[in-house]
C-alpha positions in Angstrom: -28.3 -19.7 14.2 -30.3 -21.8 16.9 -33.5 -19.7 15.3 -33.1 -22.2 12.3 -33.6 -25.2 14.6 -36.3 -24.3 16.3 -38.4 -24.6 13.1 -37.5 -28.1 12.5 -38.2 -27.9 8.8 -41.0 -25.7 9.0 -40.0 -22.4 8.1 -37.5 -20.8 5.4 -34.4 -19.4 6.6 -33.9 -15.7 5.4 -30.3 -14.2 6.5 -30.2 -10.9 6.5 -26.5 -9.3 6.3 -25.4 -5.5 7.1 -25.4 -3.7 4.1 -23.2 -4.2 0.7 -21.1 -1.1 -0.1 -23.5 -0.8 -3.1 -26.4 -0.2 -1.0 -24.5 1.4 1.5 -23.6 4.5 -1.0 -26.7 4.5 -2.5 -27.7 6.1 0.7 -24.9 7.8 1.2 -24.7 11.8 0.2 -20.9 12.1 -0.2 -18.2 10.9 -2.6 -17.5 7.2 -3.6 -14.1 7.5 -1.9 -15.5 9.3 1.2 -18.2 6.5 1.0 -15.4 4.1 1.3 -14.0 5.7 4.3 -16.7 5.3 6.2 -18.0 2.0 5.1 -14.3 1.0 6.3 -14.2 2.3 9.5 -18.4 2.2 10.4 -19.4 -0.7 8.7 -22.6 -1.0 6.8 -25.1 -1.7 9.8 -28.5 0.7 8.6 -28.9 2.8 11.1 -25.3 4.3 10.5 -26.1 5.7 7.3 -28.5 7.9 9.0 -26.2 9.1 12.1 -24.5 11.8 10.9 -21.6 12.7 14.0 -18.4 10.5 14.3 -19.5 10.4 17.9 -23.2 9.2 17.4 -21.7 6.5 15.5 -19.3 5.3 17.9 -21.7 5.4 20.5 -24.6 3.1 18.3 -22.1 0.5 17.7 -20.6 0.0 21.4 -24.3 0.0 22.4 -24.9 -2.3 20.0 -21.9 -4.7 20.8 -22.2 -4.4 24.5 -26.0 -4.7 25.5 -27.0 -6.7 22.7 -24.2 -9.3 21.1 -22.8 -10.0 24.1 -25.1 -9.6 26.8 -26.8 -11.9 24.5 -24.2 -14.7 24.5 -23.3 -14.4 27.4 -27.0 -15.1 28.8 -27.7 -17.7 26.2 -24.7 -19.7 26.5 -24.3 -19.3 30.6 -21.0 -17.7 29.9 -19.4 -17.6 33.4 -16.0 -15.8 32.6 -17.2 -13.0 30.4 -13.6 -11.5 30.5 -12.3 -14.3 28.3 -14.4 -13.9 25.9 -14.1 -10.7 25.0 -10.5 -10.7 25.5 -11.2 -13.8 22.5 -13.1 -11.3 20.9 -10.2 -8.5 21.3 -7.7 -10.9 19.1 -9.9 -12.3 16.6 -10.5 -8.6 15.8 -6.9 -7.8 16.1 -6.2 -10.8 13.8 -8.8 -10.4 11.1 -8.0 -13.0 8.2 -4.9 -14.0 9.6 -4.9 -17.9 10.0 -5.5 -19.1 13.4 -7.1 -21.9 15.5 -8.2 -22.9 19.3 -4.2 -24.3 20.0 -2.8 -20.7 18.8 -5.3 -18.6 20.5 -4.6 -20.9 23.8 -1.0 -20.1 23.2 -1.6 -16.2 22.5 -3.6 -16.2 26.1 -0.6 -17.7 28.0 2.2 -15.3 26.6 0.1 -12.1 26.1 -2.7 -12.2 28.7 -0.8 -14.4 30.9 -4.2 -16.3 30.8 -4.4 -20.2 30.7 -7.8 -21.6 28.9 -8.4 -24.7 27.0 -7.9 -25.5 23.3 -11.9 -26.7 24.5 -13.1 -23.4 25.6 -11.7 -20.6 23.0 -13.3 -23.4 20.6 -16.7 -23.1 22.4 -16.2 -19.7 22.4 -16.1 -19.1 18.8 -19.2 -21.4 18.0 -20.7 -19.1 19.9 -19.4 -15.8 18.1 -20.5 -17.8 14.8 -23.7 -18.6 16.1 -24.2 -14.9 16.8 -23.5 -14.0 13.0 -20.6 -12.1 14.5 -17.5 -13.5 12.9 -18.1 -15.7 9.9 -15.0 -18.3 9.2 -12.9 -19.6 5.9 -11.6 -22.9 5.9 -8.6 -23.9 3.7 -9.2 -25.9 0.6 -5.8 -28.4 -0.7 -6.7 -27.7 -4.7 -4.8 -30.2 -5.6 -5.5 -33.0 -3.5 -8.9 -31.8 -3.3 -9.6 -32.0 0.0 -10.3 -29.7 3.3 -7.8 -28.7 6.1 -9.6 -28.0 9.3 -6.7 -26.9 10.7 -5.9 -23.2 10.8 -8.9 -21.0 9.9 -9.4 -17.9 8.8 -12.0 -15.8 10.5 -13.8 -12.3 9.3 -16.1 -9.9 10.9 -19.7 -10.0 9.2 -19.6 -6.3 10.1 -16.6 -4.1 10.4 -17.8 -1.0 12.3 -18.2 -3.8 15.6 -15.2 -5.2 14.3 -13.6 -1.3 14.9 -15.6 -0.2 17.8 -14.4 -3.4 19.6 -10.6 -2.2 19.1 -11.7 1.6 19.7 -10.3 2.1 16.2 -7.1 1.8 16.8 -6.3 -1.2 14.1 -7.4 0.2 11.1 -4.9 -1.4 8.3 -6.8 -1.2 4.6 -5.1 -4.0 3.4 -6.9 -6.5 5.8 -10.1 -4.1 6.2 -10.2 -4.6 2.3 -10.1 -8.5 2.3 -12.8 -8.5 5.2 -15.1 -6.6 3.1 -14.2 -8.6 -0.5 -15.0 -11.9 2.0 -18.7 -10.5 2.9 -19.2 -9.0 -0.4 -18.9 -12.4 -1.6 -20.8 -14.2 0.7 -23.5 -11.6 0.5 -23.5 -13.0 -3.5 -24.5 -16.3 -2.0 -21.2 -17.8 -2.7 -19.3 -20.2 -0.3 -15.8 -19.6 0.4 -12.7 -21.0 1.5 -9.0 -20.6 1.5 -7.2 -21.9 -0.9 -3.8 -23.9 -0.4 -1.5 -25.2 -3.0 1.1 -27.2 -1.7 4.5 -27.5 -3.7 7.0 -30.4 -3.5 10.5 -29.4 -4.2 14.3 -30.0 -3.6 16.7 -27.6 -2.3 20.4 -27.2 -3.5 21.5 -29.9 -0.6 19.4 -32.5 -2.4 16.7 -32.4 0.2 12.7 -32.7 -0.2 11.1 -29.1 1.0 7.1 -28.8 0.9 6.0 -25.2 0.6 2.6 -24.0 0.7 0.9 -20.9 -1.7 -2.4 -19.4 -0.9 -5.1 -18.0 -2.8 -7.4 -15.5 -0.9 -10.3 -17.1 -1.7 -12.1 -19.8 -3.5 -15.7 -18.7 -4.3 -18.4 -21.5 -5.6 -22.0 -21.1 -6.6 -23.2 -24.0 -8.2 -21.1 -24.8 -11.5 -19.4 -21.6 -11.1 -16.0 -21.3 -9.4 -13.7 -18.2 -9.2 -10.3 -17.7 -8.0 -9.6 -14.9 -6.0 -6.5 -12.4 -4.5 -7.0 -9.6 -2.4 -3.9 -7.2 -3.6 -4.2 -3.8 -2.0 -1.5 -2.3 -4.8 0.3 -3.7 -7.5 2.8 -1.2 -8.1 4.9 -2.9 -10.7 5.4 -6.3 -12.8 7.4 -8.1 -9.5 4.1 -7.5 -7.1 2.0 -8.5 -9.7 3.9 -11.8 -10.3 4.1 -12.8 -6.9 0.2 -12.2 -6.5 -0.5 -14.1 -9.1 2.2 -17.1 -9.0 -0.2 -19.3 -6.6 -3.5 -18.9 -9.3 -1.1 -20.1 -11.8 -0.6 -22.9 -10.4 -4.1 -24.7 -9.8 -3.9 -26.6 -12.7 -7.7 -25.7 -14.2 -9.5 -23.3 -16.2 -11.7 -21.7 -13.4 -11.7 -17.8 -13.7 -8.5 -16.3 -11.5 -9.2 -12.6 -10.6 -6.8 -9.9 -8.5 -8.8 -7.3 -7.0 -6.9 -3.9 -6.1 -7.8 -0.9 -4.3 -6.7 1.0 -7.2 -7.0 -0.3 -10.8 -7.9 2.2 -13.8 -10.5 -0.1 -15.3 -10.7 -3.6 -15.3 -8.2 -5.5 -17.7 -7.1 -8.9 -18.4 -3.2 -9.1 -17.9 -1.0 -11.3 -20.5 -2.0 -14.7 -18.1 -5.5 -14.1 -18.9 -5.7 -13.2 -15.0 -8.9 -11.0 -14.3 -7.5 -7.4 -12.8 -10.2 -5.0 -11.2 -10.4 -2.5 -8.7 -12.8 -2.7 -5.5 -15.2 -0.4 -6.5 -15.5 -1.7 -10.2 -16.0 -5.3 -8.2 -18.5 -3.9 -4.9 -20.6 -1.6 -7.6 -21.2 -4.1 -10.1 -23.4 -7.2 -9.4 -22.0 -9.1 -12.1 -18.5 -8.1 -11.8 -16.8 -11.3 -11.9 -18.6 -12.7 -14.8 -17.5 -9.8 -16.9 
């Protein structure tokens, strides 16, 4: 990102991101659910659509990871303890969109690596890994009192074949793999995004005031347009789909609210006018969420 500063104003920034699923299989010579399986575990960097071995793959990407990214960071930043951060890098991609920040990664380090570095440090660290395009971040967003929380993020791999290479695929759960790529798809649309939080205020059967929080996946805005988002790998029955949608419910506006599943017949609009499609009806279709 320091490219963008060294213009001063005198050039137009032009971010290029790894490829969408859409462009991704419209390279690709096999079946939309082999497609998926690949884009899942490979990512959508270009020259993978054209390596055609498992190995060959694995074997661009660690390349790729090792003697460019952070060979890279390391050199530009002065990095002295290049173990800590890729250990940092081994549990943001062990955590993907799981809320975090610098105090709980600090805390992680201490129990797990038996490691002690500052709140100060793992924070550098990730500016850094930001900087890189490497991991992009979501901030939450209090609906209701309409206002940021800085305080935990979420963070998401801009490309999930480093993301899986970095863990030598061991961690390959589809529910999170599936949020990662809804996040980029989204932010590939130009949208800006954030977690949304809806705190509740209620009292328990001892008479006592108890504050609980709901989230929503995402909250996408584009200019005047604003969409409400769940990631919801299955919704196997009325109870799953309730409790996916109880937090979009509750944001008290007219904003669009959509569930995307892995597997949804065809995109429907359920009794509470909630948007449900499946994620390739919403990664094929430009225009999905204004249908």
């Amino acid at each position: 990102k320091d490219v963008i500063t060294e213009f001063r104003g005198r050039g137009d920034e032009v971010h290029m991101h790894p490829l969408s699923f859409a462009e991704f299989i419209s390279a690709y010579s096999g079946t939309k659910q082999d497609g998926w399986n690949e884009y899942m575990l490979y990512g959508g960097l270009p020259p993978i659509v054209n390596i055609s071995s498992p190995e060959e793959k694995i074997s661009f990407l660690k390349a790729l990871f090792e003697e460019t990214y952070i060979s890279d960071i390391v050199g530009r930043h002065n990095v002295r303890n290049r173990a800590e951060l890729e250990e940092l890098l081994n549990i943001l991609s062990s955590a993907i969109g799981s809320l975090t920040n610098p105090t709980k990664l600090s805390a992680t380090f201490k129990t797990v690596k038996q490691k002690t570095i500052s709140n100060a440090t793992i924070k550098r660290y990730i500016d850094y890994l930001c900087d890189s395009f490497l991991i992009d971040s979501a901030v939450r967003y209090d609906i209701k009192g309409k206002k940021y929380i800085d305080t935990p993020v979420k963070y998401y791999f801009t490309d999930l074949g480093l993301r899986n290479v970095r863990l030598n695929f061991r961690q390959l759960e589809e529910t999170h793999v599936m949020e990662n790529i809804i996040f980029n798809e989204l932010k590939i649309r130009g949208f800006n995004v954030d977690v949304g939080v809806i705190t509740l205020n209620k009292t328990n059967e001892k008479g006592h005031g108890i504050r609980k929080q709901l989230e929503i996946d995402f909250i996408c805005n584009k200019g005047s347009k604003r969409y409400y988002i769940q990631s919801a790998y299955a919704i196997p029955d009325q109870a799953k789909m309730e409790q996916e949608q109880r937090s979009l419910m509750l944001t008290g506006d007219f904003f669009k609210k959509i569930i995307i599943t892995k597997d949804a017949p065809a995109p429907y609009y359920n009794d509470d006018g909630v948007l449900v499609m499946g994620i390739y009806d919403f990664l094929l279709n430009e225009s999905s969420l204004d249908n």
